[in-house]
N, C-alpha and C positions, 0 to 999 in steps of 0.2 A: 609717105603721103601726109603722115599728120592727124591728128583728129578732124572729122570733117562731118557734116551733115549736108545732106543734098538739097539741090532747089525744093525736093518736093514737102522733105521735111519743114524745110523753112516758112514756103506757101502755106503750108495746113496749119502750124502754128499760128501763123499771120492772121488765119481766118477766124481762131478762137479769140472773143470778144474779152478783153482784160476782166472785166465784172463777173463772165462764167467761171473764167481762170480763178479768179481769186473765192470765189465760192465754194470751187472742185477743191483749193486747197484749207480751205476750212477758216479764210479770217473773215472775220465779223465785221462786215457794210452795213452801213446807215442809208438811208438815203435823206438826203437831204433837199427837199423842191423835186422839180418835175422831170432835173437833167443833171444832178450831179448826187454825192455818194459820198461819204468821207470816210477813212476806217478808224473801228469803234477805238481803236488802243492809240490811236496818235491824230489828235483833232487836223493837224494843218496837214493832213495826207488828204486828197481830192481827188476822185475818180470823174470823171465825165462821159456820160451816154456815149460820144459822138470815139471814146476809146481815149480820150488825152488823159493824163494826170499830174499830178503837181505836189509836192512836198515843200510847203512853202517855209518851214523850218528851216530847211535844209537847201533852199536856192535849187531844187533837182525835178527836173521832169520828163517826159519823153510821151510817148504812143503806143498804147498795144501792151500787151504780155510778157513776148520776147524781151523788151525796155526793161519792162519792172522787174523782171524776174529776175533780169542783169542785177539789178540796183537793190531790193528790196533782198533778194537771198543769197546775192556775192557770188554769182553762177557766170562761167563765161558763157560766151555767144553758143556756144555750141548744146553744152549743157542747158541753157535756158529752153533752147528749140525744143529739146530731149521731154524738160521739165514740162513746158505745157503743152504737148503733145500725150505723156503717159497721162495726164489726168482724164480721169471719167468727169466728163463735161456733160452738162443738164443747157445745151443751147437758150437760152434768156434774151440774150442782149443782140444775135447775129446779125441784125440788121434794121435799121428803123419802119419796117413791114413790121416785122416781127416786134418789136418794143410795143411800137402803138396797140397791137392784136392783143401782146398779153399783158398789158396796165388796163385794158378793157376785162378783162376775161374774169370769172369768178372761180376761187379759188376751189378744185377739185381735189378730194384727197385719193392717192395713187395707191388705192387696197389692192391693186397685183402686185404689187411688189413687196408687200409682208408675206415673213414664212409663219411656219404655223408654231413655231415655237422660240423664244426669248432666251436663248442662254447664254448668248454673247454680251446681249443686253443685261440679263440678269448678274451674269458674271462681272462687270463692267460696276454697276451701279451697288452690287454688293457690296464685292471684293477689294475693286480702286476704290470706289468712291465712298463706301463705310455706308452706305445707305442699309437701313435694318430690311431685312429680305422682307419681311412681311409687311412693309408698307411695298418693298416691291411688288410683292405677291396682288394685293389688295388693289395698285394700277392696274394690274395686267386684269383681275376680275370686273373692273368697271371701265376696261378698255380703253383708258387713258394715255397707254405706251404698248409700243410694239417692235417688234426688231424688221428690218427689209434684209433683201438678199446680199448688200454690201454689206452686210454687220453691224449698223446704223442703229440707235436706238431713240425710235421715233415718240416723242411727247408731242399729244393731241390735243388741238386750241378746240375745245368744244362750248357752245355759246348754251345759252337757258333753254333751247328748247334740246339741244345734244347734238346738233348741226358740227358737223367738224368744220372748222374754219378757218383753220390752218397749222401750222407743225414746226419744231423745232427737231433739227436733224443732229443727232449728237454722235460720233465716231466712237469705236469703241476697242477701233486697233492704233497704237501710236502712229501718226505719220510727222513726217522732216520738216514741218514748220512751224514758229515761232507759239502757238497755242497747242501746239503737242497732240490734238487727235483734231479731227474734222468736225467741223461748225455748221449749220449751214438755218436759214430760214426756209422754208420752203416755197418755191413760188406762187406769186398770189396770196399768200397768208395776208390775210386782215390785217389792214395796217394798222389799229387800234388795238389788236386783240393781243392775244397771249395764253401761255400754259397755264388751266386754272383748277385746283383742287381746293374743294366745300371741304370742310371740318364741321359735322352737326347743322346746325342752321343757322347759316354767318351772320353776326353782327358787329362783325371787324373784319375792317379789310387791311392785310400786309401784301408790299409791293416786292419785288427782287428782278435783278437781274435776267437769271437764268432760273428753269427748273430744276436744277441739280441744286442751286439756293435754296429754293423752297421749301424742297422736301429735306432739306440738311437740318433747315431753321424745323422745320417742324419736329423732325426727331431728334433734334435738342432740346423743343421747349417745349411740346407737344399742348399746344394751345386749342381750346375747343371754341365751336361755334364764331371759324374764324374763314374767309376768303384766302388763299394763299395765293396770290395773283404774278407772273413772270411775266416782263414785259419784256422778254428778249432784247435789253438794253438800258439803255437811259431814256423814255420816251415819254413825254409831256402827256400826247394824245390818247395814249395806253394808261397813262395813271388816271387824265383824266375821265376819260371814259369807265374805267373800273370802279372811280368812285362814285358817278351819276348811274351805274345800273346796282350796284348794291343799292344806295341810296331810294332807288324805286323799287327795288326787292323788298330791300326792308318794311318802305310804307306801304306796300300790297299787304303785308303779314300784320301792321299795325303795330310796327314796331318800330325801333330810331337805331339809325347806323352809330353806334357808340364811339369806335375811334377807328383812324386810317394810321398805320404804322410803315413808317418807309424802314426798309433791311436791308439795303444796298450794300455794297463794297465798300470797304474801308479805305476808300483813295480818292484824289484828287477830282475823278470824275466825281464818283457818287456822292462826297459830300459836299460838292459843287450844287446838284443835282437837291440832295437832300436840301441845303440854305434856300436855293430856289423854291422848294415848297413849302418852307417852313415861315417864309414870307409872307405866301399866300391863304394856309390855314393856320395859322397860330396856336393854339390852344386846344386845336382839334385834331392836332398832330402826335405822334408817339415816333420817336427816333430810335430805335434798335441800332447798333452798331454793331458788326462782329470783332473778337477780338484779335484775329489778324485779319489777312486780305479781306477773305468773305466767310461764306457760312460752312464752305464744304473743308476748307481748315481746321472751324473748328472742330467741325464735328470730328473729324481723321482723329485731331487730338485726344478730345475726349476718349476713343474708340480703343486706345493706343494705352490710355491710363487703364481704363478698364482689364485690358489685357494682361498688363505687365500685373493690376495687382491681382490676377487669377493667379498669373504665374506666380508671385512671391507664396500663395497661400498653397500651392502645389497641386492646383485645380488646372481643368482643360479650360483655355479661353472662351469665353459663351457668351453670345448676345445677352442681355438683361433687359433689353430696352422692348417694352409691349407697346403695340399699336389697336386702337379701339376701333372693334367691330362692329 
């Protein structure tokens, strides 16, 4: 008979809206305007509400999931159906009822679905990601991360007054696509906002990418009385908005925002991104660059030297790196 999938399989795939799809599978959407989407790693890729999309590099487009899923991850028809059908889908986009209801709706954070304990998380951000446990430890005491029942290690966008205001959902089991564990924003998250951790009482604000950036920059350079701000991208609105509410924080305290430090990615995006602002504050600018891709390189590296020279001295490998209480 062949490899085959049934009409019913095909229907249900059909009905998953490409934008849930591509969330379940963890790549990084932009949204761009009120009805279209680009994704974060390849500018001329373009999602569209209504399900079309276009890879204008590349002369290639089509409709739906099933399409992309052909095209984007070299699955035939069958395996594609297979593909967005097994995803755990968070319905967003199923129908324009539904789109209009939740672009209104204000961002609720989903505390049933945290467990009561971070190990996956812990393990995840330790162990891969060289992050020093006791900055993890020190999140998890001021509730700024949290693990949910998928194994997900949730960083909390919490505003001045502690208001959670939205989330960055980070994987922390490898899954089969091109970004290697699951991504996700979570719905409704402020569209301005981002992962933010105070250092003492900020009078500099540094931007990044992701929060796995920020907490990597900080336990490399461990800067005090500073803003560490994630903008979950490259986004104009996010930085600027970061800098007009320090800027007001500041002159509450009677004090002056000293410098804005952009720490983005070492590429084509970010220092696109980075000239762009550099244009607009001048002098008021500080450029960090990491020295590969981003900041959680370096840090692996550093982590890596540390290590190797315990071992040359015939020592057990050991954190060294302290975090202020």
């Amino acid at each position: 008979m062949g490899d085959r999938v049934s009409r019913e399989e095909v229907e249900k795939a059909n009905e998953i809206h490409i934008l849930d799809y591509l969330n379940a599978k963890g790549e990084n959407i932009l949204k761009q305007g009120n009805k279209y989407y680009r994704h974060a790693d390849h500018d001329s890729l373009i999602f569209n509400e209504n399900g079309k999309w276009y890879w204008n590099s590349k002369g290639e487009g089509g409709f739906g999931s099933i399409s992309f899923a052909r095209m984007y991850y070299n699955l035939s028809f069958q395996d594609a159906v297979r593909d967005v059908n097994g995803q755990t889908i968070e319905r967003s986009f199923t129908d324009n009822k539904s789109r209009t209801q939740n672009q209104n709706k204000e961002f609720s954070y989903p505390s049933h679905y945290e467990t009561k304990g971070i190990e996956n998380a812990k393990n995840y951000l330790v162990n891969e990601r060289y992050i020093d446990e006791k900055i993890v430890l020190a999140l998890l005491k001021h509730d700024l991360i949290a693990e949910d029942k998928l194994k997900n290690c949730i960083f909390k966008w919490r505003d001045k007054e502690g208001n959670i205001v939205g989330a960055d959902r980070q994987g922390t089991v490898k899954m089969d696509n091109k970004r290697g564990t699951f991504k996700q924003i979570m719905v409704n998250s402020k569209a301005d906002g981002g992962f933010t951790l105070d250092v003492g009482s900020p009078k500099k604000l540094a931007v990044f990418e992701s929060p796995i950036d920020a907490l990597s920059y900080f336990d490399l350079k461990r800067p005090q009385d500073i803003r560490l701000q994630s903008m979950s991208g490259l986004k104009d609105t996010a930085m600027l908005t970061s800098i007009r509410n320090l800027l007001k924080e500041c002159d509450e305290r009677g004090e002056k925002l000293e410098k804005v430090i952009i720490a983005v990615d070492n590429d084509k995006a970010g220092l696109k991104f980075t000239k762009r602002w550099e244009n607009v504050l001048g002098d008021g600018l500080q450029i960090d660059i990491p020295n590969n891709k981003d900041w959680n390189i370096d840090l692996k590296e550093k982590r890596k030297l540390e290590k190797e020279k315990h071992y040359s001295k015939g020592m057990n490998p050991v954190n060294t790196v302290e975090i202020e209480k």
